[in-house]
FINUPA-270583 format. One record per atom (N, C-alpha, C): residue number from 0; atom name; x, y, z. Coordinates in steps of 0.02 Angstrom, whole numbers, plus 50000, padded with zeros to 5 digits. Layout:
PALO     i   at       X       Y       Z
PALO   NUM   CA       X       Y       Z
...
END
This chain:
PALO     i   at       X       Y       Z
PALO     0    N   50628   49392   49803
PALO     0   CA   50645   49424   49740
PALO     0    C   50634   49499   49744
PALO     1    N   50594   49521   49777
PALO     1   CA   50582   49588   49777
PALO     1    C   50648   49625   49833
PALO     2    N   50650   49584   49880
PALO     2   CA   50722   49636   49896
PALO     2    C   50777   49625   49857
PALO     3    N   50795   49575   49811
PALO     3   CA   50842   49594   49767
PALO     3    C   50842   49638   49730
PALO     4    N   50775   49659   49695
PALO     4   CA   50749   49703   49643
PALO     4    C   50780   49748   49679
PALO     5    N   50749   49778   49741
PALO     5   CA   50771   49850   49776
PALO     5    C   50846   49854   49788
PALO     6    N   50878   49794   49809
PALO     6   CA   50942   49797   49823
PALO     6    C   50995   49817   49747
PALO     7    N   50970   49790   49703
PALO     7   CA   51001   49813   49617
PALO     7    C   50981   49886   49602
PALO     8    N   50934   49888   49602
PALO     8   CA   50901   49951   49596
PALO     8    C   50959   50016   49651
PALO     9    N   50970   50010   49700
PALO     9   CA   50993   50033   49762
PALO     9    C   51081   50054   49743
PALO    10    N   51114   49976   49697
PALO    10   CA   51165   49990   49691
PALO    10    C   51165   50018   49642
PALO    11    N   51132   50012   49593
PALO    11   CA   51154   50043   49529
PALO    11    C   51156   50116   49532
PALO    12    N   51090   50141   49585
PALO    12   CA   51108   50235   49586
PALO    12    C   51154   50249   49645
PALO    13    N   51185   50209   49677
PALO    13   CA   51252   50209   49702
PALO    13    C   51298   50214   49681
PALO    14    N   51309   50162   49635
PALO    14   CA   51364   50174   49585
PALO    14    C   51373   50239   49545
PALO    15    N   51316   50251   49519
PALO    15   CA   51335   50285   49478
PALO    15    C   51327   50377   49519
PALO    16    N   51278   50385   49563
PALO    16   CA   51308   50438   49609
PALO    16    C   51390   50454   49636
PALO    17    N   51413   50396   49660
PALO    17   CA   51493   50394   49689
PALO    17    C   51524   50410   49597
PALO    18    N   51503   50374   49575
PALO    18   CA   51552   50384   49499
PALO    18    C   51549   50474   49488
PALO    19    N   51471   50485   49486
PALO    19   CA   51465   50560   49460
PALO    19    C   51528   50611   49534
PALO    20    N   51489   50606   49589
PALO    20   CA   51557   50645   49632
PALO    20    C   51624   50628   49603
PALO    21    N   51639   50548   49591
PALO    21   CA   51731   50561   49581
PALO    21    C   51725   50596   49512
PALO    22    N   51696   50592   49478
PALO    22   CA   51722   50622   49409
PALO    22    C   51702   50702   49415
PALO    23    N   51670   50720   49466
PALO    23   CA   51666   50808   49491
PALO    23    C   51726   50840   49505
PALO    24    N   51748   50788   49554
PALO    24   CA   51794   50816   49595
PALO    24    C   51879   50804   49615
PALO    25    N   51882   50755   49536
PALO    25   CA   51930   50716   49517
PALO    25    C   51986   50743   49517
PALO    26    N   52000   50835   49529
PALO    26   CA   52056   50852   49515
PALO    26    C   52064   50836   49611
PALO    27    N   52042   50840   49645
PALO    27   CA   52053   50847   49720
PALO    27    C   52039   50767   49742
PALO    28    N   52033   50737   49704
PALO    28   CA   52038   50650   49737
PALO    28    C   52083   50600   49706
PALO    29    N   52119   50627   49639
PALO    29   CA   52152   50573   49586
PALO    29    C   52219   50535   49626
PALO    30    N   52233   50565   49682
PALO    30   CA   52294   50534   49708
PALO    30    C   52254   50474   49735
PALO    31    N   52198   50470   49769
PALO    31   CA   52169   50421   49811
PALO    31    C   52164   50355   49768
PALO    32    N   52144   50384   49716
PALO    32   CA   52140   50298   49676
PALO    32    C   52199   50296   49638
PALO    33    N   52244   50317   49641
PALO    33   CA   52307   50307   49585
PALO    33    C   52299   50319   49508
PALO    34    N   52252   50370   49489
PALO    34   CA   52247   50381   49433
PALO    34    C   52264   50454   49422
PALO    35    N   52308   50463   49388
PALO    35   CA   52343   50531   49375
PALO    35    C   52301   50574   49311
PALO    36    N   52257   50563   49258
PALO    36   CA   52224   50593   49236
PALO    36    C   52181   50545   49191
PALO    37    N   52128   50556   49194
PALO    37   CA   52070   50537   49167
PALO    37    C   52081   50536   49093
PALO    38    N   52079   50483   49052
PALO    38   CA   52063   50454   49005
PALO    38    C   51998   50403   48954
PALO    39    N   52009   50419   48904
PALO    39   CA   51945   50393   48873
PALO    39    C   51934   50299   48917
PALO    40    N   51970   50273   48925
PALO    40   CA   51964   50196   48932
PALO    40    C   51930   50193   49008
PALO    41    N   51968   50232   49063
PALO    41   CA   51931   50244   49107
PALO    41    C   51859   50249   49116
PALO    42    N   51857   50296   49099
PALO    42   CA   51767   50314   49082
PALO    42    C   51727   50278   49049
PALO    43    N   51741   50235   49005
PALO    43   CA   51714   50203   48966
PALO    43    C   51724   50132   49012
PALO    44    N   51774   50108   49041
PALO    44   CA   51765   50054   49095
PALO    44    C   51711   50064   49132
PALO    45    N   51696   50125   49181
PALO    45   CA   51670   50146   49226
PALO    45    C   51574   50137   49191
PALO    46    N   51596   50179   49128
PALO    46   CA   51507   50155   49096
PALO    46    C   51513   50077   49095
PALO    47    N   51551   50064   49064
PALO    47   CA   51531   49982   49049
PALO    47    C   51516   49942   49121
PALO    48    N   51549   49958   49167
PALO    48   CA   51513   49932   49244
PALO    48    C   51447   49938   49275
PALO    49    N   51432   50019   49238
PALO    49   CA   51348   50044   49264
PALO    49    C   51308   50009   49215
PALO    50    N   51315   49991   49164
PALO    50   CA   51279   49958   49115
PALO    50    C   51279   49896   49136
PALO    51    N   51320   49857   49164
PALO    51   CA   51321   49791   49182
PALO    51    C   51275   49791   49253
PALO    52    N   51265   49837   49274
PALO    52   CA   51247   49853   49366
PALO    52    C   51163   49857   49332
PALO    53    N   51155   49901   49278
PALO    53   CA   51084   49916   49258
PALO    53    C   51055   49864   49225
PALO    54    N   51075   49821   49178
PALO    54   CA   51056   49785   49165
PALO    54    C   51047   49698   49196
PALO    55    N   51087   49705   49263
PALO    55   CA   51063   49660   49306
PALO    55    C   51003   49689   49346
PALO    56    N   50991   49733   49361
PALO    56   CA   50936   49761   49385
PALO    56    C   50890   49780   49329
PALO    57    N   50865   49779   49285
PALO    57   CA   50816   49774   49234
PALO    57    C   50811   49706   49229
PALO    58    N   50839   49667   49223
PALO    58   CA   50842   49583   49243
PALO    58    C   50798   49564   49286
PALO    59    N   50834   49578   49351
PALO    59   CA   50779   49545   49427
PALO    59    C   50709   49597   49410
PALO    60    N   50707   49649   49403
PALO    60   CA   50645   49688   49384
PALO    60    C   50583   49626   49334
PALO    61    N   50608   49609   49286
PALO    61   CA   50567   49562   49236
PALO    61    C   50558   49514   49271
PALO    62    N   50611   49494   49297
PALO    62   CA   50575   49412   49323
PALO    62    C   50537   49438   49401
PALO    63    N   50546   49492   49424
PALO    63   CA   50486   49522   49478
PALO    63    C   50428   49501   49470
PALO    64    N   50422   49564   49393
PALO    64   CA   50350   49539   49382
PALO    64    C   50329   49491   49343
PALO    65    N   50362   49456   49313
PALO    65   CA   50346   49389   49289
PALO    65    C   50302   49362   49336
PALO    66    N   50347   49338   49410
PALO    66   CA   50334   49315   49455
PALO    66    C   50263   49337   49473
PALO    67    N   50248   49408   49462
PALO    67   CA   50168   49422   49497
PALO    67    C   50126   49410   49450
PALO    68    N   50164   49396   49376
PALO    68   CA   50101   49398   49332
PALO    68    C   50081   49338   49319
PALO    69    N   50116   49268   49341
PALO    69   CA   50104   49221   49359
PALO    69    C   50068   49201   49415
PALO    70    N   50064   49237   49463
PALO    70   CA   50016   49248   49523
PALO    70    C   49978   49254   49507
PALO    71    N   49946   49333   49473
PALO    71   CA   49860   49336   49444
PALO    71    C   49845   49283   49396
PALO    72    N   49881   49267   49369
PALO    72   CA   49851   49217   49309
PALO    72    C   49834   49143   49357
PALO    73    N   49874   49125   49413
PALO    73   CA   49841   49096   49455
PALO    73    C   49781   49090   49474
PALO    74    N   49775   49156   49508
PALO    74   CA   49728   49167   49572
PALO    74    C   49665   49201   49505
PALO    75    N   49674   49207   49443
PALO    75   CA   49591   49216   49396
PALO    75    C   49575   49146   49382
PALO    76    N   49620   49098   49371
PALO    76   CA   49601   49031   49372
PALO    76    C   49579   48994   49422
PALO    77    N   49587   49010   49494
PALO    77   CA   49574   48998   49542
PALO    77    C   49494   49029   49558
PALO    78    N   49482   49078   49549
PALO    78   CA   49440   49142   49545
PALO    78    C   49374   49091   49485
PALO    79    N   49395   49097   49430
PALO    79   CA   49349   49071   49374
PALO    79    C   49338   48989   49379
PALO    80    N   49351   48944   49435
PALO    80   CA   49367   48908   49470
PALO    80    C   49292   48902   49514
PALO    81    N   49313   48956   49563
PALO    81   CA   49250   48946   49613
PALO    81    C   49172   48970   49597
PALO    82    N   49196   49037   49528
PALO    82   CA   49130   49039   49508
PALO    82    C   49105   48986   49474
PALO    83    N   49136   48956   49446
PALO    83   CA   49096   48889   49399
PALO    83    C   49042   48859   49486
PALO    84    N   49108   48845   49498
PALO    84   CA   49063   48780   49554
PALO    84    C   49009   48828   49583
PALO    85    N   49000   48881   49599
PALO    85   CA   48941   48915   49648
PALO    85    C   48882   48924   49579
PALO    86    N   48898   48928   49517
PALO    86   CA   48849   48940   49469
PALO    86    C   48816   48849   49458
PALO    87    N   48865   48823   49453
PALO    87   CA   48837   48748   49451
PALO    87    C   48804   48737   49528
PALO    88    N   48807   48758   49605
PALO    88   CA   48769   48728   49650
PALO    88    C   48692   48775   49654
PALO    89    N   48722   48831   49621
PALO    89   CA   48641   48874   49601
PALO    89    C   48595   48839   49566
PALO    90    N   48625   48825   49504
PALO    90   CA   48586   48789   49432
PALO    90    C   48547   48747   49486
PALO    91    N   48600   48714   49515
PALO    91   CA   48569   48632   49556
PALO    91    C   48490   48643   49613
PALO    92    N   48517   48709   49637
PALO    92   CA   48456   48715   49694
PALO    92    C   48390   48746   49638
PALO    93    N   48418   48780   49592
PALO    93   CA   48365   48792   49543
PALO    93    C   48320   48742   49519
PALO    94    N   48334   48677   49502
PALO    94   CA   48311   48639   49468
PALO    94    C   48296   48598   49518
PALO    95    N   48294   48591   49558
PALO    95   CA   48274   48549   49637
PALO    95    C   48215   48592   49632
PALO    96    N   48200   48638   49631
PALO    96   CA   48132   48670   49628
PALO    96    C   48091   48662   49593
PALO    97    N   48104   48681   49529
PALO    97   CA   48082   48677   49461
PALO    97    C   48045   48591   49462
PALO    98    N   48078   48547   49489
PALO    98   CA   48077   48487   49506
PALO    98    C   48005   48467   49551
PALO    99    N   48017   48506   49620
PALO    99   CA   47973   48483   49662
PALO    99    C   47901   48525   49641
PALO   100    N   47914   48571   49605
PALO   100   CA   47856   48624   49586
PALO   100    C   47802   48570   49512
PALO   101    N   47842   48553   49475
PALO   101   CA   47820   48518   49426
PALO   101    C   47796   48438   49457
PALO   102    N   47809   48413   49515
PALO   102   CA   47799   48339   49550
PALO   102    C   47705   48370   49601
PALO   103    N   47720   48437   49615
PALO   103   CA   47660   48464   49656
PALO   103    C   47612   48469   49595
PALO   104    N   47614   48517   49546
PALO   104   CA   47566   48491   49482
PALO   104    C   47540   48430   49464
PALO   105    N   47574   48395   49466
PALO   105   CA   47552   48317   49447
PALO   105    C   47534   48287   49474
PALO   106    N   47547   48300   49558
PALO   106   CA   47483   48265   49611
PALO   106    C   47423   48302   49610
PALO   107    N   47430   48367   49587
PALO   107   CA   47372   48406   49592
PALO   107    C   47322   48387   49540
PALO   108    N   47339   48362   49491
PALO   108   CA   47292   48331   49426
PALO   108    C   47275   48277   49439
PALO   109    N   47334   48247   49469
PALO   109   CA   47297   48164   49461
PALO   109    C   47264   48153   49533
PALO   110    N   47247   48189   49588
PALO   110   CA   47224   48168   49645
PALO   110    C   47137   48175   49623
PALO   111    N   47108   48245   49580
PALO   111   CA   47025   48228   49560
PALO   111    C   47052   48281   49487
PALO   112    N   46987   48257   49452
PALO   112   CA   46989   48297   49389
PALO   112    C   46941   48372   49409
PALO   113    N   46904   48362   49455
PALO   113   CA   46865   48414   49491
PALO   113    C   46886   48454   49538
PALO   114    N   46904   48518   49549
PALO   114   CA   46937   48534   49585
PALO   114    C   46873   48555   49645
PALO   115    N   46897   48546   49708
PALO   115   CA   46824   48575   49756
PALO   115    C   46825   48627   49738
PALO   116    N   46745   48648   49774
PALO   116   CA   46744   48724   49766
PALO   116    C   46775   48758   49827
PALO   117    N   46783   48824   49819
PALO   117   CA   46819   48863   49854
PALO   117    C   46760   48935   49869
PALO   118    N   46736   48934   49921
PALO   118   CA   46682   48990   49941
PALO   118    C   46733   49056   49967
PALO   119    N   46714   49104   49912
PALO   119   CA   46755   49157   49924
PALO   119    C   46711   49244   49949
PALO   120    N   46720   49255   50000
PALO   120   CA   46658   49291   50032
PALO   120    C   46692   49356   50028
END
């Protein structure tokens, strides 16, 4: 999709460059295309073509970025995705602690109600 974008994009200031030279230089080229003098319908054909050229290229442009903005909205769901799970295997190793720390207390009480002494020199 993106080289179409560039390729629309590409013709449309093509077009309308070649349009701007013939209509410069129209008194020294009118035999080439068989048009003997420039008239309102002409010109107004000629816009109505660049408008059709521009607005297919404002076209592929939207669905460009459609296309990418469907990507990020992906890849933050994807993203808000892996943080859950790494905050949930944290929580988990957290409380595995919290766990074995509160199981060491409770052998520590119930093994004597007396704690030895401890000679501190």
């Amino acid at each position: 999709m993106k080289q179409l974008n560039k390729i629309t994009h590409l013709l449309v200031l093509l077009y309308f460059a070649v349009s701007l030279v013939i209509f410069l230089s129209f008194n020294s080229v009118k035999g080439i295309f068989g048009i003997e003098e420039l008239n309102t319908s002409i010109v107004v054909n000629f816009l109505l073509i660049g408008l059709v050229l521009f607005l297919i290229s404002m076209a592929t442009e939207k669905m460009e970025i459609n296309g990418l903005l469907s990507q990020i909205e992906k890849k933050e769901i994807e993203k808000n995705e892996l943080k859950a799970k790494l905050y949930d295997q944290d929580q988990g190793i957290k409380l595995k602690n919290i766990e074995k720390k509160m199981d060491q207390k409770e052998e520590e009480r119930d093994s004597s109600v007396i704690r030895p002494r401890q000679n501190i020199k």
